[in-house]
VONU-511788 format. One record per atom (N, C-alpha, C): x, y, z. Coordinates in steps of 0.001 Angstrom, whole numbers, plus 500000, padded with zeros to 6 digits. Atoms other than C-alpha are relative to their C-alpha. Layout:
XYZ/...
REM end
This chain:
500448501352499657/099118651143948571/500124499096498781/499944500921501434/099576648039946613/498916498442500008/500992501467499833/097590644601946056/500846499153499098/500002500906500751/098139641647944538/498431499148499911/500790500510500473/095483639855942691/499703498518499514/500217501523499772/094371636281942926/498634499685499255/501136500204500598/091916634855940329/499386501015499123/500457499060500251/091903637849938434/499248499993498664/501130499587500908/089393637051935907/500500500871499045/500139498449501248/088836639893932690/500512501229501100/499617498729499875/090069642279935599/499165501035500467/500774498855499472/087050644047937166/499923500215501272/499975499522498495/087763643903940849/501244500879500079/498478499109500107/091748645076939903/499233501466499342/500536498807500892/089916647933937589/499478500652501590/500263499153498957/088226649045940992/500768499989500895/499209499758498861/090739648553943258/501295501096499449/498353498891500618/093435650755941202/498817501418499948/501216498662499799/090237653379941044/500613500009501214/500028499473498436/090218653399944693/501524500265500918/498731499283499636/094143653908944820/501348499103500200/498839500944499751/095983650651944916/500298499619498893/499336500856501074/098508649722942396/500679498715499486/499796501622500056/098671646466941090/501480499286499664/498966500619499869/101756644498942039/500525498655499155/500387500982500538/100678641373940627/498852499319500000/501567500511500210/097827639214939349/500460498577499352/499489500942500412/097462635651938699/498379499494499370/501202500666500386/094466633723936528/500702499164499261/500075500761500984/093875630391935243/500283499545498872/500409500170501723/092338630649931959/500790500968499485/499418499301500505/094487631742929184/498910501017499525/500945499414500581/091124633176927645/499787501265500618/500576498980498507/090258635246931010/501789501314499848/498796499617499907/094172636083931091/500292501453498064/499624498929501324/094268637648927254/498797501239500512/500915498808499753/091390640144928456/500767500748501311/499158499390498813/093461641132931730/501139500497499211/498803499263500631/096435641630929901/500097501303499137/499939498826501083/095332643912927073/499620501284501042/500759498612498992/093574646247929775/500682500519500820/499737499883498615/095560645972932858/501636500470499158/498705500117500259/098989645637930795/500381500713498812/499971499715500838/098589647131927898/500487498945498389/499142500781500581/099715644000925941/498398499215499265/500492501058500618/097746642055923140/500755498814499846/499541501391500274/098197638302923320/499828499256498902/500311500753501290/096771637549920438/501086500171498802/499352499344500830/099608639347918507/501446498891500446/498559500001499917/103575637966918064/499961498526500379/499340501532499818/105139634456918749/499838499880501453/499954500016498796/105329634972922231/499835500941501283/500209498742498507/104375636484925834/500624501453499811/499487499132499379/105392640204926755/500839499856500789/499368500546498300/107648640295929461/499267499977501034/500640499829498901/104948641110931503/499164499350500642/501063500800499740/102934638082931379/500976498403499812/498910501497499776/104572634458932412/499115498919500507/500338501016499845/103142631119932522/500539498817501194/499367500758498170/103539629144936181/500117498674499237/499803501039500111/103134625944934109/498818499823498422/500681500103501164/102094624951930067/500780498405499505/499596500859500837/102253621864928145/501043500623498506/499351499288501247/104021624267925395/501039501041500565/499133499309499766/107004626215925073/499535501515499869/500299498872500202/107027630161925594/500009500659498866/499564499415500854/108030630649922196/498362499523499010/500875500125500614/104562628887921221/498604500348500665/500873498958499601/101830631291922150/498626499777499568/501381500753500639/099379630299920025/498836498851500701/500071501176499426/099098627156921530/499526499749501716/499955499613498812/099452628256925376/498295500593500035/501569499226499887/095769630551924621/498958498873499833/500895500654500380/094248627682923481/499677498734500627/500451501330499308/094565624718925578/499655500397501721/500702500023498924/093390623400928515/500615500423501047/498968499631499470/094460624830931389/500169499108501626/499749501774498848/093843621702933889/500640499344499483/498932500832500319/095971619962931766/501532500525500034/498868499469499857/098706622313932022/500350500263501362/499909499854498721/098379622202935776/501071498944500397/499141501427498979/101303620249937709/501393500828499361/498437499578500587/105105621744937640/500862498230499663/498972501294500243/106539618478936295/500729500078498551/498960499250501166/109013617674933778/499573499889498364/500112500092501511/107212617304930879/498961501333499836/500821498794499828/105877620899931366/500712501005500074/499025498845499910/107168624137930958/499416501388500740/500186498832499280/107568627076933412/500418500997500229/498745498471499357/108324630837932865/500700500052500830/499229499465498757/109384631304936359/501070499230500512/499147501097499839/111390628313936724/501182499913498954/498969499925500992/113194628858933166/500325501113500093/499576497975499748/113514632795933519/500121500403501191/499515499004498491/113861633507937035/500108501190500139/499657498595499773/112703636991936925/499878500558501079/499611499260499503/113687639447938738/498786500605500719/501523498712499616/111289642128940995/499656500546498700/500400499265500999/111126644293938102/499490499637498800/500669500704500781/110167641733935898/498935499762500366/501344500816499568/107623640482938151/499148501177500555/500908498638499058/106079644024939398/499074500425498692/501179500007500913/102677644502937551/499817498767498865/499080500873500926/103529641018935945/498371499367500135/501227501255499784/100254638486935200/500875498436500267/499394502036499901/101201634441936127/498591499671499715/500625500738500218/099273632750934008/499953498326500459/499902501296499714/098168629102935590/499137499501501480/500874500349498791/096962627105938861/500787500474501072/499527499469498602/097029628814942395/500713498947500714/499325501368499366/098094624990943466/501592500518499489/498399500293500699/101546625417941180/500453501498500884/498889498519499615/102135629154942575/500016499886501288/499658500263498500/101775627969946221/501631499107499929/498718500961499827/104128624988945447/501194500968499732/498335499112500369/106783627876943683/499945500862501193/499908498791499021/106169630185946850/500665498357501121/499130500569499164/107973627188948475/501433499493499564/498599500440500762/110784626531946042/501075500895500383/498835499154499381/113851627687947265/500883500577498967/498929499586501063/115419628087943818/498931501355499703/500119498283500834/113489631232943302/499355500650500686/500119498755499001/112892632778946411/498996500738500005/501302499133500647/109374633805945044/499080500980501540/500649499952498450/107699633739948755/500360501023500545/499476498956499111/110634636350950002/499541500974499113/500091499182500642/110190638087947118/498443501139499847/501816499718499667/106517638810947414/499824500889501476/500019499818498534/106841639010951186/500352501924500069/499305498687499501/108919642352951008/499274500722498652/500230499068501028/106691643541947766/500639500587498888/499265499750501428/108686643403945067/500714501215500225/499259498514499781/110808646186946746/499235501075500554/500913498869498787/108212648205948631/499787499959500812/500312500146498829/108422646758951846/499520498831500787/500967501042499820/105332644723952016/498685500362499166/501317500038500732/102168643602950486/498900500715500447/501275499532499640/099169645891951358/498962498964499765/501006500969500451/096390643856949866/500254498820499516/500344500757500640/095638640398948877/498635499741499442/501449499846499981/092507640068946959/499490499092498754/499854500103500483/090897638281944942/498254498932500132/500990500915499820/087435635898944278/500248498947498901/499634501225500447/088053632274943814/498644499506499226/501218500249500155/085480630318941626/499293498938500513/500903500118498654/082866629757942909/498391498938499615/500822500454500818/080566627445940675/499032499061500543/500977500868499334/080284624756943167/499233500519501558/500581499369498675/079107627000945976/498888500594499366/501221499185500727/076554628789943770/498710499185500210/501602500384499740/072673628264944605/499143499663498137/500812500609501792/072036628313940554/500611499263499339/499880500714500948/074041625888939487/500082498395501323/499744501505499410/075170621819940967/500254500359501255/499310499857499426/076250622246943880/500630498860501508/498854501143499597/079403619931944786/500718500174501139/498858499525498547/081063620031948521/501037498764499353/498409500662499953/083614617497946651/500480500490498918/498713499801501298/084914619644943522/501329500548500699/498949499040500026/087977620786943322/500042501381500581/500155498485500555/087019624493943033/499586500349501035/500856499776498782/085617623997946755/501525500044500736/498610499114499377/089456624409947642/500604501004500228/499756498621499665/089990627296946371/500089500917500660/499543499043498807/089420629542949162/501295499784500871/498940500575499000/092017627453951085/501338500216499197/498595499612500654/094635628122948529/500185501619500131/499663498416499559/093880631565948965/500837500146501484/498866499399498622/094827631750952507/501270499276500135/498542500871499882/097954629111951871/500609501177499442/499348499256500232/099009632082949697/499983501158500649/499969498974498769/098242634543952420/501084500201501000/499253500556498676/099985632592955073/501357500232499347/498632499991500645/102954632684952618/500789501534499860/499452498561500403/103561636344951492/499380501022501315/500287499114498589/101748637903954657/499548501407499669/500543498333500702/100001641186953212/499430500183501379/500969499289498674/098328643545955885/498418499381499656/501234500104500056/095182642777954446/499549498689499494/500779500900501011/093337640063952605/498273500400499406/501376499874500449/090048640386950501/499094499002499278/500884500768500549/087612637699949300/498725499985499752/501388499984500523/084731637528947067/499494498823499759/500757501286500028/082630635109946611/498313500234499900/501652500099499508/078690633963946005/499726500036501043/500720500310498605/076248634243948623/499881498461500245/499675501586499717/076033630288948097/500744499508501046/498988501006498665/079012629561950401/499033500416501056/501090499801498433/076218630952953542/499341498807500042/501004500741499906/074426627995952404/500789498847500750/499114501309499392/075333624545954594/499734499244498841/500050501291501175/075979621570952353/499456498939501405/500100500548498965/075041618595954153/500726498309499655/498964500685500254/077869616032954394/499822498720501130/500192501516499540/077073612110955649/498691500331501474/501361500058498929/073831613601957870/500631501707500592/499617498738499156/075844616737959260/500283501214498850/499706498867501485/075988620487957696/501609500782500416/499017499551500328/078842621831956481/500115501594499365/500169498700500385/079327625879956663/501260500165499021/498915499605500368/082106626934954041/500601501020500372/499360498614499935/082199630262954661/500454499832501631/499338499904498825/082748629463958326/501262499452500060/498739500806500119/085698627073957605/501057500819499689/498598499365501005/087526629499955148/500182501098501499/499602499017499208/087190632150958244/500939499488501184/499336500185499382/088383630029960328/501509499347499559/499108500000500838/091389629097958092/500695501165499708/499341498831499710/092202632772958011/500353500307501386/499433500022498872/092310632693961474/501097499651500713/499065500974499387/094518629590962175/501198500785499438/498352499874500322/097332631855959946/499722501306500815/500251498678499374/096394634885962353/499521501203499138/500893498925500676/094367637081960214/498413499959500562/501802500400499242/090879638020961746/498863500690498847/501203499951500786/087993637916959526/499166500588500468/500723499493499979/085512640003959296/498744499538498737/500786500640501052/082592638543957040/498046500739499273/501111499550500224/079761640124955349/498821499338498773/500706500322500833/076769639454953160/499423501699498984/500689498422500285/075863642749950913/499220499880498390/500676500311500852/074530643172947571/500309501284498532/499046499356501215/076462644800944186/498727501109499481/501174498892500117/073034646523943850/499942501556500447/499248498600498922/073468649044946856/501027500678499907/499123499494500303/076780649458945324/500102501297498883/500406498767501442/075318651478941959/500561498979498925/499513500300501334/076006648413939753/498098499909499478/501282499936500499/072906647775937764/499146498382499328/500256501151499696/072233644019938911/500024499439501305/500259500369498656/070867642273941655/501428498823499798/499368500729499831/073608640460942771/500712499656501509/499893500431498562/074582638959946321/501324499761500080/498485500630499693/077844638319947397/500450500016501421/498974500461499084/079927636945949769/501392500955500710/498923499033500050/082626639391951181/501058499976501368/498973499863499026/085447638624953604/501313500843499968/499219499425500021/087735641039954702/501180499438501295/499494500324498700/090875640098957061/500974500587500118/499152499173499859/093290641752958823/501188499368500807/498993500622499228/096748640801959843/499449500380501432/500310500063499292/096836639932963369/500682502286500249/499410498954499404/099108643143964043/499441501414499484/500982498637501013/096867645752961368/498823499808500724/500928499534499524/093780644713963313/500637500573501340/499904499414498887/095035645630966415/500509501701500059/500044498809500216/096297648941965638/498846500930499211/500599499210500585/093288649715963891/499037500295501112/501357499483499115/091040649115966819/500506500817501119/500464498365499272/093105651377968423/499931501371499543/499982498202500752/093411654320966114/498927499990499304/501392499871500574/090027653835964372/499110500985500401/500929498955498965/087182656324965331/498516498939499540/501770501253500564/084360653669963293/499880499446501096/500220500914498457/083232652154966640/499256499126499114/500513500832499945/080976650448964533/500827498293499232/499057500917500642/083518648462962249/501397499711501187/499091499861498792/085791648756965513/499025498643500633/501070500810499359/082959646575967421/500171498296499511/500596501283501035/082446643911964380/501552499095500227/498505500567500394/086695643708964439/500375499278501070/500162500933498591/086394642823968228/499193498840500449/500536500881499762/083794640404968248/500990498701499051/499373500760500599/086228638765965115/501672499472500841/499052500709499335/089344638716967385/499933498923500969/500163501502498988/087931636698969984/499569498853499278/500394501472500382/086417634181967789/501846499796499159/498463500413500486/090424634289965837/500595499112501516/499485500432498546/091323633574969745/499567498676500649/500579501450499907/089453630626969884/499996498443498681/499425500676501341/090917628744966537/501226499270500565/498873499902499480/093296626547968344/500821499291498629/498931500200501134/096358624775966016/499513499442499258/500968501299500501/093779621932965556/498756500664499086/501153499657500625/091390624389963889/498660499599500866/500881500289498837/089061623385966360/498855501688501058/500889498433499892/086242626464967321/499337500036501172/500470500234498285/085622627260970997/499350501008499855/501107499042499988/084003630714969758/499304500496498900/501139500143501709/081264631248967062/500282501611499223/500077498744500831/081443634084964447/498681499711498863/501345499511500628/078583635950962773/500619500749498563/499804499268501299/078517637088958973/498612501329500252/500956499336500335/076652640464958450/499284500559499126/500587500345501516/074348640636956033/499098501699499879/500127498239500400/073655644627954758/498277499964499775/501475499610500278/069647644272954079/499183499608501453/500336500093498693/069288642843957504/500422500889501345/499451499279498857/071516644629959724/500264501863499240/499564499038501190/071500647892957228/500380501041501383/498863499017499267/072763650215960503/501130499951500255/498626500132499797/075843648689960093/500826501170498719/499271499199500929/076704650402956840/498940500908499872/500428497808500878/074686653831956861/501282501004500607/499381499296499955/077323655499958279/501614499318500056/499225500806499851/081219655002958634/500477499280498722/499290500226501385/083805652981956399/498726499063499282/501067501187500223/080863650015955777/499307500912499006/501180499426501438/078792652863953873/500396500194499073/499669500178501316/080498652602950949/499072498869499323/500697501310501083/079169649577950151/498524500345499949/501556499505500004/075706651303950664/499492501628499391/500113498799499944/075614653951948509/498807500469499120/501734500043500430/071775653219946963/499387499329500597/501651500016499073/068268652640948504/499874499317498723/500650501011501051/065997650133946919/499132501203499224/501115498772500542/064286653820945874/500986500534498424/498847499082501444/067546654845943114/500664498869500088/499062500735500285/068765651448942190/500129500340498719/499715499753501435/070208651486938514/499650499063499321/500833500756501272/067814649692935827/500939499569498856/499092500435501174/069294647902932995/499183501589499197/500091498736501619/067795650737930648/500918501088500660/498658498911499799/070418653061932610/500936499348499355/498360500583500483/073077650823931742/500299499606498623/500019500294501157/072212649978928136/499048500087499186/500845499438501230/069496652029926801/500471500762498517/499640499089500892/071361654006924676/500921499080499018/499244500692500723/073297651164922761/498851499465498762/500867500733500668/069863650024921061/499163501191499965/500670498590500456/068286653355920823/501094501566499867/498866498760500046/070460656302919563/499664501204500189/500734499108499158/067686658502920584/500254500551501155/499790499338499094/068619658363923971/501378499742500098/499186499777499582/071279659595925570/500840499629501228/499689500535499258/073685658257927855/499465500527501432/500924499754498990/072411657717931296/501750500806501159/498932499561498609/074339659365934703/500745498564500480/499258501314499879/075276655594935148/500999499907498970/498781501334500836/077514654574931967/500919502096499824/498870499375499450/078883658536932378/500976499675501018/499158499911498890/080095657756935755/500614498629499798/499235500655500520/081496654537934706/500782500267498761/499815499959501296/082796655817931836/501611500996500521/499263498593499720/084828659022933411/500503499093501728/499445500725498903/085386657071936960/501441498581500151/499503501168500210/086580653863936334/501438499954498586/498355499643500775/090617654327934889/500648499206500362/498503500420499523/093938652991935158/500896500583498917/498603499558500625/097353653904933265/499662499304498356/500169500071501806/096343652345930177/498341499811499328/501159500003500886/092681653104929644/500034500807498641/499954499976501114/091806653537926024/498753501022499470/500761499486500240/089690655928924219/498077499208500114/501814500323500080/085587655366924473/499767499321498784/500275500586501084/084395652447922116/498974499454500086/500614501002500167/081307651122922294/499510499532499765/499801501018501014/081243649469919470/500448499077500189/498974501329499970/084094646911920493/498743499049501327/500520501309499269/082234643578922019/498019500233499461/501114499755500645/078456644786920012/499773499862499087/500173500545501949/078226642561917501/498662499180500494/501528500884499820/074272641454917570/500378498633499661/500324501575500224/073789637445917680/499005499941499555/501258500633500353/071300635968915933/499334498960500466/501000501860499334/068464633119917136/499001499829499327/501173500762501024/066293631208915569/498788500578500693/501551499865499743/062415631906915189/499402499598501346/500550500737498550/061818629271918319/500707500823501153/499784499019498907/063878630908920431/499744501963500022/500863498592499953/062727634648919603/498409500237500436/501540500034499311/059304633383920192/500213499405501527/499662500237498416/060385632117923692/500662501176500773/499795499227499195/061858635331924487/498959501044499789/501333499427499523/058703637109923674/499633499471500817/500574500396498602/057173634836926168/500178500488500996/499469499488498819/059205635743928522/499944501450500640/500053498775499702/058666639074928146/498650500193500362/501500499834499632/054888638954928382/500156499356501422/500318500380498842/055489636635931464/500282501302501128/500112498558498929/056887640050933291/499394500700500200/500879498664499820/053405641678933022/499076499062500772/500853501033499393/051830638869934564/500008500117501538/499827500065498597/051261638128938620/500951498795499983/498936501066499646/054387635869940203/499429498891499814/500279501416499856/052166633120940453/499542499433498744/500112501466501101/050725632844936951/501245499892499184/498605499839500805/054493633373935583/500386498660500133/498920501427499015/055945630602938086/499454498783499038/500522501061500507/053235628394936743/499725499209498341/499773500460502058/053558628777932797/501524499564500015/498425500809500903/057631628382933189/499944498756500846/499897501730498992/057103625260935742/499184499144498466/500864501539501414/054716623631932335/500936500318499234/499116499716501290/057506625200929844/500936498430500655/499193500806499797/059702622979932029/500110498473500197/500232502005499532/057896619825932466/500018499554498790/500726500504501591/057917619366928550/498663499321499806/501201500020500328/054468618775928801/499314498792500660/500540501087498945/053996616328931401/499197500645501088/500818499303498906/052790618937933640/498240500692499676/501135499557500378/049142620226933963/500163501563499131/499724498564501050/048793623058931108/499130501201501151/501246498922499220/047262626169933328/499714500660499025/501026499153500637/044954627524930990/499165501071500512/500304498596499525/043943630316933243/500834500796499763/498417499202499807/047560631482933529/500231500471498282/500062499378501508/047870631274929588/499032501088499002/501224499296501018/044443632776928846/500851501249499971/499768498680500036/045840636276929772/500913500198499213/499237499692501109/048812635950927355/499263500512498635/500971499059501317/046138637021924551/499471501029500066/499808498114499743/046064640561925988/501041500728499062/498546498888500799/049451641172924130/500690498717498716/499188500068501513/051377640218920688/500694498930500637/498939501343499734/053028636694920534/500965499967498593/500101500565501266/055012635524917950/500177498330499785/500210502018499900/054402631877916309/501507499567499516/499039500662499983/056961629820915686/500600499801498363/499683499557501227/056796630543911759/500363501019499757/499446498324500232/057947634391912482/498936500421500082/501465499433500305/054625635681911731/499314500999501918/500279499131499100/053381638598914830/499225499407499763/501990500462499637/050141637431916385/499612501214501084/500654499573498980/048275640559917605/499584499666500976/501111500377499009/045622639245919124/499412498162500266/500218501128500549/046230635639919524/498965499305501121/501431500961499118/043247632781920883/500800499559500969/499273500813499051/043758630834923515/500430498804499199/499311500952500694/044368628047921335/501695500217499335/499097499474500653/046799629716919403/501190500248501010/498746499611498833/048887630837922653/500401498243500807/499762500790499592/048509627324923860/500896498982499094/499403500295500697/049881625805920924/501320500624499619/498834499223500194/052900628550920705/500789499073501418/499315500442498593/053574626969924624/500635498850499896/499740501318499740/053472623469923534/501352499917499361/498857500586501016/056261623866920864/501242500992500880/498889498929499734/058506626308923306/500744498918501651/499716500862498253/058978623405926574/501855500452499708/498396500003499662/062797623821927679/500773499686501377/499399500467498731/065189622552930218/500618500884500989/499174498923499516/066917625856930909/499478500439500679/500741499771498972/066400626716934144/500476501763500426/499864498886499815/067547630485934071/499839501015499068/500742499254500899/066061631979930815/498961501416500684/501093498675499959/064083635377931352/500408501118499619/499725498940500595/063648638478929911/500286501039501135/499855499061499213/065165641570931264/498933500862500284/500844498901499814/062751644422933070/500651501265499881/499369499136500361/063616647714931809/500422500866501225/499791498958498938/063090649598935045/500701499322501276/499131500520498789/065224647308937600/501483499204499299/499040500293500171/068265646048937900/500055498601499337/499917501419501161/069530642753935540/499856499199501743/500220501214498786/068916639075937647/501648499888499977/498571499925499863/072011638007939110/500808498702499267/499453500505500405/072437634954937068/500333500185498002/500125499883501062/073834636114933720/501751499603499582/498527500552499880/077063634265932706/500127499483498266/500305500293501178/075735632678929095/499130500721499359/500695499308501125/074475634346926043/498641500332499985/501218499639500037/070925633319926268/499332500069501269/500659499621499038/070448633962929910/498794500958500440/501083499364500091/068213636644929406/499959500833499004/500409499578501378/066584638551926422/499882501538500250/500110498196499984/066294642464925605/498635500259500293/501232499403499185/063799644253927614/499111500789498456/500860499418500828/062424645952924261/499143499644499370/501144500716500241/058783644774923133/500621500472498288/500074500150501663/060113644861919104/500190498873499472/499491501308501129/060590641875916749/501214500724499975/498514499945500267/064049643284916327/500835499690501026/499488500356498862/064838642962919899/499838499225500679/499777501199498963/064228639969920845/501018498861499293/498251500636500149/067763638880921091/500226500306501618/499582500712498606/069770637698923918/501296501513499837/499167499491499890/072077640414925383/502061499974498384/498465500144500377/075730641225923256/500831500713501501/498913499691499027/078880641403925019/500142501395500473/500303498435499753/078652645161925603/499001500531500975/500466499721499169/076028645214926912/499588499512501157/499508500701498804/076587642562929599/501096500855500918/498729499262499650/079753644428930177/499375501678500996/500564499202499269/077505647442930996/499442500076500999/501083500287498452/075090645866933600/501197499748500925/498842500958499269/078804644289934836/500594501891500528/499063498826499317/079642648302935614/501398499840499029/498820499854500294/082743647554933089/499750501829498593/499856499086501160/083397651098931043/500050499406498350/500254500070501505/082983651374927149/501457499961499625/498707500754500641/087051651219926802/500330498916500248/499689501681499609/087361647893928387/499796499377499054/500644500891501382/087564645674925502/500213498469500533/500111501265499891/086540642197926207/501107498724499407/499484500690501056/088845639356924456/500199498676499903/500091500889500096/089154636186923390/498930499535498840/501273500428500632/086430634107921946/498911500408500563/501220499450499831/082925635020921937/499204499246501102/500987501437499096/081080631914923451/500600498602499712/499684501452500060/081781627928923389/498895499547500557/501074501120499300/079735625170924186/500778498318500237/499943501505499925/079556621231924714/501147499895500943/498900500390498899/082411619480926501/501535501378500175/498580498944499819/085139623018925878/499675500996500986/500805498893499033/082106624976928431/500754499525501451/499502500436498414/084352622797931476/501392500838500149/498553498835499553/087771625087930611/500403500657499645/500290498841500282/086910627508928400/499670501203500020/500728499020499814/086033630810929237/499976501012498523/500054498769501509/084835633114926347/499465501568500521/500302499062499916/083622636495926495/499039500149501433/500909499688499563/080379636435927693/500258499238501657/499458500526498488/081412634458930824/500924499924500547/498974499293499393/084176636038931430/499321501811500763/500389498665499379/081796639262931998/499196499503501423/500699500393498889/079538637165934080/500639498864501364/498889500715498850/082327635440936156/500498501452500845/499424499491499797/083781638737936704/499271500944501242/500710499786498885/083526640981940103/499738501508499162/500390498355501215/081803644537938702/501056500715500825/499101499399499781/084126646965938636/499624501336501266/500384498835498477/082060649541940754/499868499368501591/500036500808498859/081740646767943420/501429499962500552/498948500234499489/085415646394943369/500604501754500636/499693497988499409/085850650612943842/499569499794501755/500342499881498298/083626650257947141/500711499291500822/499671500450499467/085088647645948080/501908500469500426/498564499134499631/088741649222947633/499856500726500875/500280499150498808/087594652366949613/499676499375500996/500232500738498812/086426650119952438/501948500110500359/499091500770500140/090028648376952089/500945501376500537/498866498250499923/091979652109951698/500219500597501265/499819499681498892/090600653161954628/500116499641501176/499849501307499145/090642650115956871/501624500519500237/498476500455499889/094578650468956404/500359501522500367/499222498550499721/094986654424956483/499503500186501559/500433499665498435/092840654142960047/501310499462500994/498792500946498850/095836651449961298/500978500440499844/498296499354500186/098612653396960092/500274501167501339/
REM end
């Protein structure tokens, strides 16, 4: 089986889908930043090295020539968007070949590689179509971003980035794979609400897979149940050519994924040219309907109880204590999770401690005392952190912080501090950041962790209160200890709109054990229709 890869990020949904047996045909991302971490892993190729690209990695469209490399990693890559002529394009100046283009990255925008999947001077579309010489495409897969659909951050029904899905299925409709796969936040479930009326996304994009005859199947599940070691929700459409579902529902024996595939053809059957919806489709959501996946292909994605989820101290106790020993989690990522050019065990590479100032070390003590607290007096000390001090101080809620060790804002440990003393640590800690908290050792990480100081080390020491390193993000993310991260570390200010650095390249990325289940779903979906 083969895939191609759409949006492929640092590479952790391809990392599980080549686990689960499909070999990667091609992959396309954006960011050059995102793109130098795919390459070294997936391709074996450092970008950071030599004058210019590999053969294996080609630019759909750069303000710079191929011969200046340097340059290509570093700029913007919305400005390098548009095939025009004051722009330069591997595929358009090199016209490679299948064998050039088989396991090949295209660096650039999914807009420019739709427009070349219609250019007739390079045949890209046929070329794809028949699989670079294997026939046809098994998989398309891939999660678009997803920033303005997200519940924790703005969320815009007019960016850009709210297209994305739709370029996915333009490149669907184009190359025609048996399958398609899309990830995504749980956000798109949410309606926007557009001049008084709501607006479903996730129903649109299904029905957009429909109108090119692919029938959607749509779920809600949770990377948790999977064995990564973060709550995290997602979005998960699977679709099947018109002619792969139908042979699956008849050679299938899953009646229950057989069932879900039949209720999706008739609503495909009701998509007329106009996009227009004469029959409704249901997403199923795994904590509600959980007899869908206990047994059957669906139980993959269910292969932990809220009784054996995996705690961040499975996933990165042993990087900050050398005492203990690795957990049955970062073994089985460690020994599971392969491809053709994994690299010896390092993990050292991306564990370089950050430093923070006094104010913020004393704010992630806070935070850590707020996790021993009840929900409500937590809610109510970070709702006054956040009002900068316009809000009523709860001085009940604070008294109990003088049960346990603060520190002040001069460094100095405060055993046993007054209430004054804790109230005065509060006044000087107000902040705007609305997703700060410390990790709990015994559950899984929160699901928004994308920047540095998103959340702080679960260990009650003055040495550890520090904000995650790349490593060990990478760990809660399910990525193995050879995966080496690359690029820059972090960015800020106006370069945070098309930059990706490390750390949000781990927290953009789909976990790699999520992408395994989700392969096996995928594997056997296609070996039932064969």
């Amino acid at each position: 089986m083969n895939h191609i890869e759409l949006f492929a990020g640092a590479g952790g949904l391809s990392l599980g889908l080549e686990t689960a047996g499909f070999e990667l045909l091609l992959a396309n991302e954006l960011s050059p930043m995102a793109a130098e971490t795919f390459a070294f892993n997936h391709l074996a190729t450092d970008l950071s090295c030599g004058s210019e690209p590999a053969s294996k990695v080609f630019w759909i469209s750069s303000q710079f020539r191929r011969s200046d490399l340097s340059r290509r990693l570093r700029e913007n890559p919305l400005e390098a968007t548009g095939l025009t002529e004051n722009h330069h394009s591997d595929l358009l100046e090199l016209s490679p070949n299948d064998e050039a283009l088989r396991r090949a990255l295209l660096v650039g925008s999914i807009k420019d590689l739709n427009n070349l999947l219609e250019d007739n001077r390079l045949d890209l579309a046929k070329k794809l179509r028949r699989g670079l010489g294997d026939g046809e495409v098994d998989l398309v897969s891939g999660g678009p971003p997803c920033q303005s659909f997200s519940l924790a951050g703005l969320r815009d029904h007019t960016s850009d980035r709210n297209q994305l899905p739709w370029e996915f299925a333009k490149f669907v409709e184009k190359v025609k794979p048996k399958m398609a796969l899309l990830e995504n936040v749980s956000g798109i479930l949410r309606a926007f609400k557009i001049e008084g009326k709501e607006f479903h996304a996730w129903y649109e994009v299904a029905k957009a897979f429909a109108k090119i005859d692919y029938i959607p199947v749509c779920l809600h599940i949770n990377a948790k149940f999977s064995g990564v070691a973060q709550n995290r929700p997602r979005f998960i459409m699977i679709a099947l050519r018109r002619d792969v579902c139908v042979s699956f529902l008849d050679k299938s024996q899953d009646q229950t994924l057989v069932s879900l595939f039949r209720k999706s053809l008739s609503f495909a059957e009701g998509v007329d040219s106009k996009n227009n919806l004469i029959k409704g489709l249901d997403y199923w959501d795994l904590e509600k309907s959980p007899e869908l996946f206990e047994s059957g292909i669906l139980s993959e994605l269910k292969t932990h109880s809220l009784n054996d989820l995996i705690s961040v101290h499975d996933a990165i106790g042993d990087l900050s204590d050398k005492l203990i020993s690795e957990s049955n989690y970062v073994n089985g990522i460690n020994s599971k999770l392969v491809n053709r050019y994994s690299k010896p065990l390092l993990k050292s590479a991306n564990h370089e401690l950050r430093s923070n100032s006094v104010r913020v070390r004393a704010r992630f003590r806070l935070y850590q005392v707020l996790n021993k607290l009840t929900k409500s007096e937590a809610k109510s000390i970070q709702g006054y952190l956040k009002s900068e001090g316009d809000g009523e101080c709860p001085l009940s809620a604070l008294s109990k912080l003088t049960n346990f060790w603060m520190l002040d804002l001069d460094g100095t440990r405060i055993e046993q501090p007054s209430i004054d003393t804790v109230v005065n640590i509060a006044n000087q800690l107000f902040t705007r950041k609305q997703t700060q908290r410390a990790l709990q050792a015994d559950q899984p990480a929160p699901a928004a962790l994308s920047i540095p100081d998103d959340a702080c080390h679960y260990k009650e020491t003055e040495s550890e209160l520090r904000t995650l390193t790349v490593r060990e993000m990478a760990r809660i993310q399910s990525f193995p200890d050879w995966y080496e991260i690359r690029s820059k570390v972090t960015t800020g200010g106006k370069m945070r709109k098309f930059e990706v650095p490390q750390y949000t390249q781990i927290g953009n990325a789909v976990p790699p054990i999520l992408g395994l289940a989700l392969g096996n779903v995928c594997a056997r979906i296609l070996n039932d229709a064969r």
